[in-house]
N, C-alpha and C positions, 0 to 999 in steps of 0.2 A: 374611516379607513377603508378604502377602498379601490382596486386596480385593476385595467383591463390588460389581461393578458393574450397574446395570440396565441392561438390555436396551431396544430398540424394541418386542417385545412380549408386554413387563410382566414378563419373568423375571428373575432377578441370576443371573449367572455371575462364577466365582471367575479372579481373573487375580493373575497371580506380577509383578510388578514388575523391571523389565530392574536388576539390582544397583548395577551400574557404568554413570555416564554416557558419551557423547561426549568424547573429548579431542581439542579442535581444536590445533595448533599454531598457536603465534603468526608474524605475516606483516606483511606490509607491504603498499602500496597496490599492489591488482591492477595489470599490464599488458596483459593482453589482451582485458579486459572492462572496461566502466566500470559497475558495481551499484550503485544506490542500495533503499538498504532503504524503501518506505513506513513511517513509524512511527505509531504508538498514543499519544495521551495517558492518563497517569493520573491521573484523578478524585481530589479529595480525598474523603473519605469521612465527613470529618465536616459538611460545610457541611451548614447546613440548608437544601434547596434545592428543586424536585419535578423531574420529566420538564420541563418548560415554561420553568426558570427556565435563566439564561444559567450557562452550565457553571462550575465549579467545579471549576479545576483543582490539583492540587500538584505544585505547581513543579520542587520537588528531584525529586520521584522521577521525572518527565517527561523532566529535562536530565540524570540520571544512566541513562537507559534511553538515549538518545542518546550518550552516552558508550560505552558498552555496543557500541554500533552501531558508531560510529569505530572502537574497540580492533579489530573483529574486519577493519577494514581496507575497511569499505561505507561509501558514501556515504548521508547523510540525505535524504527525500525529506520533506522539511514538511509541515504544513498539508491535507495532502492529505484523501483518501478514508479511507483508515485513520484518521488522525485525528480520525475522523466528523464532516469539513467538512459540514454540512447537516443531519447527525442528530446534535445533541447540542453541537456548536460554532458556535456564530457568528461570524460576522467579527472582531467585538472581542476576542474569545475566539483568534480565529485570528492576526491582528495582533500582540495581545501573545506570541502561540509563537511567529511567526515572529521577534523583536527580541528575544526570549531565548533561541533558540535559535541565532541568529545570532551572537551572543556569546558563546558557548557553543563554537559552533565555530570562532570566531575564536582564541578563548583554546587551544585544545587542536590545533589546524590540521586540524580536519574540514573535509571536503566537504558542503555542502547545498543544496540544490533546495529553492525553494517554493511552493507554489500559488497562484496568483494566480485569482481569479475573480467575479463579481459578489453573491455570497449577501449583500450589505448590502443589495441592495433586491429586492425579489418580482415586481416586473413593471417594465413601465413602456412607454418611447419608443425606440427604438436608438439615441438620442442619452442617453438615460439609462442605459443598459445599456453603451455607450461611458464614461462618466464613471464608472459604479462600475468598471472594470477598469484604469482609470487612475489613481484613488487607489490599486487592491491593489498595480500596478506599481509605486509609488513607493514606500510604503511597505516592498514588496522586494529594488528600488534603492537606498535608504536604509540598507536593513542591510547590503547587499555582498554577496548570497547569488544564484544564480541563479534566474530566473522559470521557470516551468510553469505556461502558457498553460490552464488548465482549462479543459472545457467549462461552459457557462454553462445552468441552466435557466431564465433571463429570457429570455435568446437561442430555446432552444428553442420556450417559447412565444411568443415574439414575433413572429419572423423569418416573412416569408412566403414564403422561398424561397431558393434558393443564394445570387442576389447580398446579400443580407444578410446572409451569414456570410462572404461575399468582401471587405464593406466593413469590417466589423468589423474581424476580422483582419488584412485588409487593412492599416489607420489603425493598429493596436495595434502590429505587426510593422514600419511604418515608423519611427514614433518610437519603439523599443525602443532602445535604446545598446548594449544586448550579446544577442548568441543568445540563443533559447530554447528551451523545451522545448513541443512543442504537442502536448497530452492530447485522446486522442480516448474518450472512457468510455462503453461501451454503456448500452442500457437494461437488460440484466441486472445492474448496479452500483445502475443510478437509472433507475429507468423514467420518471421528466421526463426524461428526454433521448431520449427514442422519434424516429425522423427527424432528427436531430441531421446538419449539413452540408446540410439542405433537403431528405432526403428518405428514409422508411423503408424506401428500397431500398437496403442497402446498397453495390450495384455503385456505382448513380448517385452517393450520398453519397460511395464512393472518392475519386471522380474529380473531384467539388468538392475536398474536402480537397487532392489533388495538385495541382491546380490554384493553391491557396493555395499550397503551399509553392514550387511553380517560381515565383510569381510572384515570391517573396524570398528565395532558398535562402540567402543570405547570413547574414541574420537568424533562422535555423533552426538552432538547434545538434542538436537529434534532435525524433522523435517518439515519442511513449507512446500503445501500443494496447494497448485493454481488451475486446477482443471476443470473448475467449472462444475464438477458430477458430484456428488455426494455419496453415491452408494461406491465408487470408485475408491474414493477417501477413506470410507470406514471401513472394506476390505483390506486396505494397505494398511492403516493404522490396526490393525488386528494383525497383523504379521512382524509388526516392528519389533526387534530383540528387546527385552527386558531394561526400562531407563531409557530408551529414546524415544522422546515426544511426538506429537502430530502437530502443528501448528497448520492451522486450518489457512488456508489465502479465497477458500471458496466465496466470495460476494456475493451469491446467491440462496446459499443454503447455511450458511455459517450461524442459526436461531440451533438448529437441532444435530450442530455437530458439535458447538458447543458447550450444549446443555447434556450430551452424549446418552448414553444408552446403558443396559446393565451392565456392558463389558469393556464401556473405558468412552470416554470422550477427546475432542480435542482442545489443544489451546490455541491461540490466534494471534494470525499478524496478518494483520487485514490494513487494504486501503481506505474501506469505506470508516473503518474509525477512527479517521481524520477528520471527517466534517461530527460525525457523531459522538466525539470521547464523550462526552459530559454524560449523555444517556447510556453511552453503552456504558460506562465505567458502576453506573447506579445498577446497570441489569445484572454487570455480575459480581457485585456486591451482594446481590439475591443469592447469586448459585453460593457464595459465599459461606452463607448463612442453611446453605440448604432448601432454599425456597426457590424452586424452579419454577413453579406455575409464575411468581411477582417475577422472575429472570423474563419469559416467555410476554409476560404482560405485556412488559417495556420493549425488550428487541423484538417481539415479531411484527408490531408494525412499519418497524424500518428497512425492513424486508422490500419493499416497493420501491423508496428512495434509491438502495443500493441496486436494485434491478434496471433500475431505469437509469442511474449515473450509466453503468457497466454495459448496458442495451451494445449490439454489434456497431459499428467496429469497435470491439470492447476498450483496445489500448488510448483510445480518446476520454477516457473516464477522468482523467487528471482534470480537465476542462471545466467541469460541471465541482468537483472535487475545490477547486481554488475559485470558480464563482461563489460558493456557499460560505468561503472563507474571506473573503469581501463583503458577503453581504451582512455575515454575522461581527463584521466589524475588528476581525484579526487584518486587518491589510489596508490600505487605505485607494485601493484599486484592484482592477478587473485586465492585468498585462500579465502576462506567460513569457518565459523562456521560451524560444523558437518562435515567438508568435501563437503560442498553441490555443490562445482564445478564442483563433475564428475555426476550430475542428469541430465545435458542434454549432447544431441551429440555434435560431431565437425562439422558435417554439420547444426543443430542448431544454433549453436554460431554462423557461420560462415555466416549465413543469418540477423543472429540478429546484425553483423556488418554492412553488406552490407547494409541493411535497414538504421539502425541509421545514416551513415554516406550519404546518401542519402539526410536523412533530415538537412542533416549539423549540428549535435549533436555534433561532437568531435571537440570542439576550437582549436586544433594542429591537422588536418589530418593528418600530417607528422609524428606524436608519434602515433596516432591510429593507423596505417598502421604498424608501426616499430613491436608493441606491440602485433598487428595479427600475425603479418608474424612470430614473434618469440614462439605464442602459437602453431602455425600451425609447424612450424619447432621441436616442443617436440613431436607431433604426427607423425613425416616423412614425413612432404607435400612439396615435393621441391617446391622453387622459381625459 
């Protein structure tokens, strides 16, 4: 077993294939961390559709990747970013995942988070930007599933200043009926969100943000940060009211924030453990049991993988994200919504193999390999 892969620049080098996958033990629902996986939609592959036309999903294989997630004992995070809410999904598109996926988890007794946010309209009035975040909440109310407060890029451009993300929030979080999750997404995700909380200083943007949550901690079941920093995270989640969570979005330092510190750790709703439940679900199994060093053993080599999926322009991460999910035999192809498979290179993917299958990600190496070798072979890479 054997494949040349291309390089960054322009060579093929030969790589041996790890033989033997990961064996994760089967577990039951975490207690010491609450994880929700971000998931990936899969694209049907045969619509006939372009980049521009409203996605074109398949169904089965979408709610049976979800399944997948459940068995390994993670919770679902909907609709979301991975999802490619905005690049490649529309609301209609997002609506109907979230009310099949909800039934989905009803029937099997998964845990699921959904996105709620205003992508059905492009601009508008904050009384318009107000009414689309109230149909997504109802709409996720209606299924039974819990809300995640997304950030908004109507809001973004709209808003002239803190109190308008105060009033927003504000009104959304009083009539909410049960906690939620409130999504803070850098502009390394979605650069429309640049100054996001009224201002591209992040200190100042903090301290609106906590501002919002002391006003309703009640109404706060955690927060989701996606900023990329870690010391950033673990000063906010030191300030959070008494009962409202951290839910870690960091893909780069997410080993030592959520194995935490004397004064509190976080929990997690990450994208990267979508290609990784199986492993991640075993590491914190560990913290579980209270054995951090076997937690650290397992996740911190996957630290590379998730650096390199997420590498600038970070919001392409999904690409690399639904490769590995082909290769490891959940899909029966290598098609995105939007077209989003040609936003990274071939010597990307092709490291983003080499990595995953390192960590023993792909339960057949012998199909992952077949499956490289035959993407590599529509690009011209002899074997």
């Amino acid at each position: 077993m054997t494949i040349r892969l291309p390089s960054s620049d322009g060579t093929l080098r030969t790589y041996d294939p790890r033989p033997e996958p990961f064996r994760a033990a089967a577990g039951t629902a975490f207690t010491s961390r609450t994880v929700f996986s971000a998931a990936h939609v899969v694209a049907d592959p045969y619509a006939d559709v372009s980049p521009d036309s409203p996605a074109a999903v398949d169904w089965d294989a979408t709610l049976a990747f979800r399944r997948h997630l459940w068995a390994q004992g993670l919770g679902v995070a909907e609709a979301m970013d991975t999802a490619q809410r905005g690049m490649g999904l529309d609301w209609a598109g997002a609506a109907e995942l979230i009310r099949r996926s909800a039934a989905e988890a009803k029937a099997v007794g998964g845990r699921l988070a959904c996105g709620v946010g205003t992508d059905q309209i492009t601009g508008g009035s904050l009384t318009d930007i107000r009414a689309a975040y109230e149909e997504q909440l109802a709409v996720v109310a209606e299924s039974g599933a819990q809300a995640i407060l997304m950030a908004s890029r109507a809001l973004a451009a709209t808003a002239t200043g803190p109190e308008d993300y105060q009033e927003i929030y504000g009104h959304l979080l009083r009539q909410s009926a049960e906690p939620v999750v409130l999504h803070w997404l850098g502009p390394m995700f979605d650069p429309a969100l640049e100054g996001y909380w009224g201002s591209a200083d992040l200190d100042t943007a903090t301290e609106v943000f906590l501002e919002v949550i002391a006003a309703h901690p009640d109404k706060v079941d955690g927060i989701k940060i996606s900023l990329l920093d870690a010391g950033r995270e673990i000063a906010l989640r030191r300030r959070l009211p008494q009962g409202v969570r951290c839910y870690t979005g960091d893909d780069f330092h997410y080993p030592e924030l959520i194995a935490g510190d004397e004064r509190g750790f976080s929990h997690a709703l990450l994208g990267i453990f979508d290609p990784l439940a199986p492993l991640a679900a075993q590491a914190v199994r560990h913290l579980d049991t209270g054995d951090v060093s076997g937690f650290h053993q397992l996740i911190d080599p996957t630290v590379e993988l998730s650096r390199h999926l997420f590498q600038t322009p970070t919001r392409f991460y999904k690409t690399g994200v639904v490769l590995l999910a082909w290769l490891a035999g959940h899909q029966s192809h290598f098609t995105m919504v939007g077209g989003l498979q040609s936003a990274r290179s071939l010597p990307h993917l092709a490291r983003a193999y080499e990595l995953a299958d390192g960590l023993g990600l792909f339960p057949d190496p012998g199909l992952a390999e077949d499956r490289m070798k035959t993407l590599l072979a529509l690009y011209g890479v002899p074997q």
